[in-house]
ZALUM-581899 format. One record per residue (C-alpha): x, y, z. Coordinates in steps of 0.5 Angstrom, whole numbers, plus 500, padded with zeros to 3 digits. Layout:
N
XYZ ...
This chain:
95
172725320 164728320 164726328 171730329 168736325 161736328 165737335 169742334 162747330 159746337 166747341 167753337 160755337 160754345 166758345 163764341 157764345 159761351 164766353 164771348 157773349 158775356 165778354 161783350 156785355 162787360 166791354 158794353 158795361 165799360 163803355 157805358 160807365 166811361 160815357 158817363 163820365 165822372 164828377 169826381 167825388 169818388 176822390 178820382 179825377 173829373 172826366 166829360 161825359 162821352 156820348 160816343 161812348 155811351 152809344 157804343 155802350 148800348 149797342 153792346 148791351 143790344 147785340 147782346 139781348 138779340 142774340 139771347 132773343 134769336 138764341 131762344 126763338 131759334 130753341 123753340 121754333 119748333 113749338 112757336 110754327 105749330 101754335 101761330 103757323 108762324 116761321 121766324 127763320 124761313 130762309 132756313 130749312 126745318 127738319 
């Protein structure tokens, strides 16, 4: 029963970060573009810019580079401890 449960952690895993990641940062490209506002020269209407959306925009687009960030020192942790001695995750056991 342990191998099922393995494979479905790193199936929902995959999943979560495999097609949720990039769907957030298209929800965070949204908001950004509908913080901007318009002027209406695309032949569309006239829309004020909404800094609330502009802000969650961004926060979007840096959850999305923290994770890359923690995903790519999580990976080479192992390399990054024996050439600074350096433990970015020390709350969590090394193998």
């Amino acid at each position: 029963m342990t191998y099922f449960e393995s494979i479905f952690k790193v199936l929902g895993i995959g999943l979560l970060l495999g097609a949720g990641l990039p769907a957030v940062f298209a929800l965070g490209l949204v908001a950004f573009s509908r913080g901007a506002g318009s002027d209406g020269s695309d032949g569309g209407a006239v829309a004020a810019p909404n800094p609330a959306m502009k802000i969650l925009g961004v926060s979007m687009f840096v959850f999305v580079g923290w994770v890359i960030l923690t995903a790519v020192l999580w990976i080479t942790r192992g390399t990054v401890i024996h050439y600074t001695g350096i433990d970015m995750f020390p709350f969590l056991p090394a193998k």
